[in-house]
C-alpha positions as CSV (number, residue, x, y, z in Angstrom):
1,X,52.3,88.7,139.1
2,X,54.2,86.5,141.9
3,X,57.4,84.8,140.5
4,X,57.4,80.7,141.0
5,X,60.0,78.8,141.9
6,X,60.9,75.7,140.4
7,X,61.1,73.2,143.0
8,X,64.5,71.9,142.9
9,X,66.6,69.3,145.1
10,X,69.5,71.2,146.3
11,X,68.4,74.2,148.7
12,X,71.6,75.7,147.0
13,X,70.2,76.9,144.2
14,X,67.6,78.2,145.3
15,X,69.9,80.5,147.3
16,X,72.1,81.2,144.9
17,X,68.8,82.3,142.7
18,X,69.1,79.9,139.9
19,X,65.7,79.1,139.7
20,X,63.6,82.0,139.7
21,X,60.9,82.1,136.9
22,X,57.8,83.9,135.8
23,X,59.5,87.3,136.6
24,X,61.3,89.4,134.0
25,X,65.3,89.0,134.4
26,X,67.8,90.7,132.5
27,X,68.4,89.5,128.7
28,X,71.5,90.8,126.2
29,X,70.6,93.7,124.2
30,X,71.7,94.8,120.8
31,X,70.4,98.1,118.6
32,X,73.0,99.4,115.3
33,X,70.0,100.8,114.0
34,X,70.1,99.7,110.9
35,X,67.1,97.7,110.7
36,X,64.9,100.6,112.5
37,X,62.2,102.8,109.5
38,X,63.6,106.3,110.6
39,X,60.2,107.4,109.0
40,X,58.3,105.3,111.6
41,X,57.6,107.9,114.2
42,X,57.6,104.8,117.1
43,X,61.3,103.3,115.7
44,X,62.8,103.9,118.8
45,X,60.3,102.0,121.2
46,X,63.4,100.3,122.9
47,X,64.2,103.4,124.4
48,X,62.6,106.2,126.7
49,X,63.0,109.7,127.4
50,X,63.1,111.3,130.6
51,X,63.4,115.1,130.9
52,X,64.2,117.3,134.1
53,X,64.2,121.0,134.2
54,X,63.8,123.5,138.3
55,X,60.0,123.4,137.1
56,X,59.3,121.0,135.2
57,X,59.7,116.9,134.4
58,X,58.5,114.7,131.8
59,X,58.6,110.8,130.6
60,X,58.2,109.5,127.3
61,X,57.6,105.9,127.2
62,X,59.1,105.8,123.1
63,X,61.3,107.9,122.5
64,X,60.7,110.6,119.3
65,X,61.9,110.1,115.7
66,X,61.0,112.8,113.8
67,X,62.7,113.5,111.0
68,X,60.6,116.1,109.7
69,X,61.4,118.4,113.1
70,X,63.4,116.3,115.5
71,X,63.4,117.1,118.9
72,X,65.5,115.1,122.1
73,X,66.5,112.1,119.6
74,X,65.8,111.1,116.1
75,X,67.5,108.1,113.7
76,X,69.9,110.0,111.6
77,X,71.2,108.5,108.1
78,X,74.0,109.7,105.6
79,X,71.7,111.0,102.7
80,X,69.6,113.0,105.5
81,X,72.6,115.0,106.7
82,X,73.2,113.3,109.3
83,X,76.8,111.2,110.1
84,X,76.0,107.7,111.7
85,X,78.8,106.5,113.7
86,X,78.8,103.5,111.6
87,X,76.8,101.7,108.7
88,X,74.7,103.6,107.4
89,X,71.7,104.6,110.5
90,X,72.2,105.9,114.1
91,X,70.9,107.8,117.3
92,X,71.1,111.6,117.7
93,X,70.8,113.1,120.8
94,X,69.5,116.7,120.7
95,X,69.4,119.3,123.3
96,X,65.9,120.0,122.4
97,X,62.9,119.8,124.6
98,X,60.2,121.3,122.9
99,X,57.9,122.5,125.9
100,X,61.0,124.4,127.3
101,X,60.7,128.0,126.8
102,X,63.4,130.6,128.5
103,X,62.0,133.6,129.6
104,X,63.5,136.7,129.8
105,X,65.7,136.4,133.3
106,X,64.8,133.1,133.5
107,X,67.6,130.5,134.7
108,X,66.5,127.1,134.6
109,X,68.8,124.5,133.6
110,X,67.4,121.1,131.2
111,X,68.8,117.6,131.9
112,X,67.3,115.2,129.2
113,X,68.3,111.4,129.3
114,X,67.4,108.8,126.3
115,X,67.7,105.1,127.8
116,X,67.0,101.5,127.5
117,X,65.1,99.6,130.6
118,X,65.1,96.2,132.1
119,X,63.8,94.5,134.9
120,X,65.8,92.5,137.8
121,X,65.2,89.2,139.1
122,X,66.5,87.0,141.5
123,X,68.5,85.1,139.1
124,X,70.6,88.5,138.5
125,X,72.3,88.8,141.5
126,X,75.8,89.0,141.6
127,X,76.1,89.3,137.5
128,X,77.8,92.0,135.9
129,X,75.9,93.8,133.3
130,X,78.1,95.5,130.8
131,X,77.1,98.6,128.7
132,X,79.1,99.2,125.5
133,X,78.4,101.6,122.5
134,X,80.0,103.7,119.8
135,X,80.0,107.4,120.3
136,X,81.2,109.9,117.8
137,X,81.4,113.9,118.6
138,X,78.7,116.0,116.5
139,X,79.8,118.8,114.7
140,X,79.8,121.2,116.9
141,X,81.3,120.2,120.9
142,X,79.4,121.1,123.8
143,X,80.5,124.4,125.3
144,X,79.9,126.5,128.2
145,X,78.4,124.3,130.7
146,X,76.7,121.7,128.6
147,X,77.9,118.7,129.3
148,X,77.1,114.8,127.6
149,X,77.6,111.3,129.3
150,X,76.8,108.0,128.7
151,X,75.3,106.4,131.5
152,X,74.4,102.4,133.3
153,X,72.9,102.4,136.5
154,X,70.7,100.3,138.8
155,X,67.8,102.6,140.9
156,X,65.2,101.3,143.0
157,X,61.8,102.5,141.9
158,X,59.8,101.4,145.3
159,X,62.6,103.9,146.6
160,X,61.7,106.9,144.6
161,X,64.3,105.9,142.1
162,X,66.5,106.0,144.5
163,X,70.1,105.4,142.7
164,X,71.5,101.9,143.7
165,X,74.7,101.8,142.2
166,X,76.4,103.2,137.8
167,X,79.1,103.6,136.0
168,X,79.2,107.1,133.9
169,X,81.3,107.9,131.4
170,X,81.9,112.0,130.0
171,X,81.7,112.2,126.7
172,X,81.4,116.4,126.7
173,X,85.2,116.6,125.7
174,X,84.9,114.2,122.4
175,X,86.0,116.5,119.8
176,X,83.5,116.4,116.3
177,X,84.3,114.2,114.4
178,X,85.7,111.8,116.4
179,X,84.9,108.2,118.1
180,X,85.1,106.4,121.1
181,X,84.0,102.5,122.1
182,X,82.6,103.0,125.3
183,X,82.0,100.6,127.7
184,X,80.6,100.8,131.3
185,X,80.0,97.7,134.0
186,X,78.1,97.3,137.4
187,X,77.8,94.3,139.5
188,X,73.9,93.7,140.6
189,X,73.8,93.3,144.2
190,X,72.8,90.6,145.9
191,X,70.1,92.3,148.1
192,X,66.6,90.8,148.1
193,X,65.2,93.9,149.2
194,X,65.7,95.4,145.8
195,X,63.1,93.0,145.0
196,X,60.8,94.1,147.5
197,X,57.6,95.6,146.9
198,X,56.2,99.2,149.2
199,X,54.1,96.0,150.6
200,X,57.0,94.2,152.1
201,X,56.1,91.5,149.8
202,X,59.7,90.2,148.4
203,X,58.1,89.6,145.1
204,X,55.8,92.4,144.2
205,X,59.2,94.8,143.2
206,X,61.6,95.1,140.8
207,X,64.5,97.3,140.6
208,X,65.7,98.6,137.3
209,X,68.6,98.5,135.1
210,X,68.9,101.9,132.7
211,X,71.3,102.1,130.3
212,X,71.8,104.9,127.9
213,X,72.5,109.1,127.2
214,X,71.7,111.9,128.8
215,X,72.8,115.9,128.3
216,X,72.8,118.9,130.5
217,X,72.2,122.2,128.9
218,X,72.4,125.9,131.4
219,X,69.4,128.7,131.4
220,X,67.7,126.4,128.8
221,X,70.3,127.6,126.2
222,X,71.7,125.0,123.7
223,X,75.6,124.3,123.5
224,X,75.7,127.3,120.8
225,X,74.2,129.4,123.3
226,X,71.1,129.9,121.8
227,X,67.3,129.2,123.0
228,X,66.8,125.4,123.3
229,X,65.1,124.5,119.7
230,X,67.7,125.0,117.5
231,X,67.9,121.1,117.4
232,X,71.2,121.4,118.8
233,X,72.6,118.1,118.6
234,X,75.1,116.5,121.6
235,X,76.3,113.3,120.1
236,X,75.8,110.5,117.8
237,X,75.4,107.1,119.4
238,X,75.3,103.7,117.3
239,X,75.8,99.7,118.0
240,X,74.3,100.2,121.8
241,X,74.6,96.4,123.8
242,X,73.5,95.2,127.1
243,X,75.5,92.3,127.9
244,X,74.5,90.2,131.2
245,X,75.4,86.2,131.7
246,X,73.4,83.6,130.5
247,X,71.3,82.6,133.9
248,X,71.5,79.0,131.7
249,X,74.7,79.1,132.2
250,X,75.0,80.1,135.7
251,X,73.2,77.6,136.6
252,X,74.6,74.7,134.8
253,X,77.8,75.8,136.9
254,X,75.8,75.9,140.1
255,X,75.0,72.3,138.9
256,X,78.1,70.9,138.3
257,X,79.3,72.2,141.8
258,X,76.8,69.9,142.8
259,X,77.8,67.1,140.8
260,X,81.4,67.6,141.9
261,X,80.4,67.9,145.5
262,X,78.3,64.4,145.4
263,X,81.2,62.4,143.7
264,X,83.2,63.9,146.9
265,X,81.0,62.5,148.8
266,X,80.9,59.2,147.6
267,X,84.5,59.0,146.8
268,X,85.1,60.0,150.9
């Protein structure tokens, strides 16, 4: 659907993007888990799961919770096992993709990424979107040439997902046990074109922001060097945010510039 614009009196705004509506714009986001049923196999509909292998790639609009035989992620909780970051519930990311089977002689490396999506709008432009979470080391670290990272970028879907800009953060050398508040930031550009629609049409696109996980795992072979389905699991994740700035606020900014100029004026 086409974004309107509010018709507004200063042309200033509207260049500045304060007035875009009707098109999804990026809103703070907040997940400890705690409130999520880990026995509800759709718990984790905030998030989605993309998997790459040489032959092979899949999407998973919700991610899985299965407690019974987890596989890629699953809500974990103290009496199950498991060792939430904090409180009592939170993410596990697994080197696990079901569907992955390593033949003999077979070398085919697995990435697997768990993430949160939202849409850009005009109004985004030039904010900084922050990414901040709590990661603790599972019991076993990552070795050989596994590697874990938390990730926040910005791709371009009507550009083959073309990467636009992130901020990564390795997380393959926290030891078990142990935690680290992460946080990662990128600026949104201020480039209509990532707005742009395969049409030319400024307003049929949207470009993406993804925040989240994602593991890397050699010949299909978990971090204990075993055949992927061991439900090897890379880290535990908990109290995940998405902070942006209030487009409210921006704007009542852009509107007291205004203000200010027009006493200026009359004052002159």
């Amino acid at each position: 659907m086409r974004s309107k614009i509010f018709s507004l009196a200063s042309a200033g705004l509207l260049s500045a993007g304060f007035c875009v509506a009707g098109q999804a714009q990026l809103s703070n986001f907040f997940e400890d888990f705690e409130g999520l049923d880990r026995t509800d196999p759709n718990a984790l509909v905030d998030f989605s799961v993309f998997a790459v292998s040489s032959d092979f790639n899949f999407f998973i609009p919700v991610a899985p919770n299965n407690i019974a035989s987890p596989n890629i992620s699953v809500i974990s909780d103290t009496p199950s096992g498991g060792n939430p970051p904090d409180g009592n519930q939170g993410l596990v990311l697994l080197a696990d993709f079901p569907s992955a089977v390593n033949q003999a002689g077979d070398v085919r490396n697995l990435d697997i990424s768990i993430f949160g999506e939202q849409s850009i709008a005009a109004v985004d432009f030039g904010s900084t979107v922050t990414f901040d979470f709590l990661a603790q080391g599972n019991a076993v670290a990552p070795t050989g040439d596994a590697t874990v990272e938390a990730f926040l970028q910005i791709l371009n879907p009507e550009d083959n997902f073309a990467l636009v800009t992130d901020d990564v953060l390795d997380l393959t050398s926290l030891a078990p046990g142990a935690q680290l508040n992460g946080s990662l930031s990128i600026m949104v550009p201020n480039d209509p074109f990532l707005l742009a629609g395969s049409d030319g049409d400024p307003n049929t696109g949207s470009a993406i922001v993804q925040f989240g996980f994602r593991n890397s795992s050699t010949n299909i072979l978990d971090t204990n060097g075993d055949v992927i389905g061991e439900n090897f699991a890379f880290i535990d994740a908990d109290n995940l945010s998405l902070t942006v700035p209030e487009p409210a606020s921006l704007a009542l900014v852009g509107l007291g510039g205004l203000v200010l100029a027009g006493r200026r004026r009359q004052t002159a």
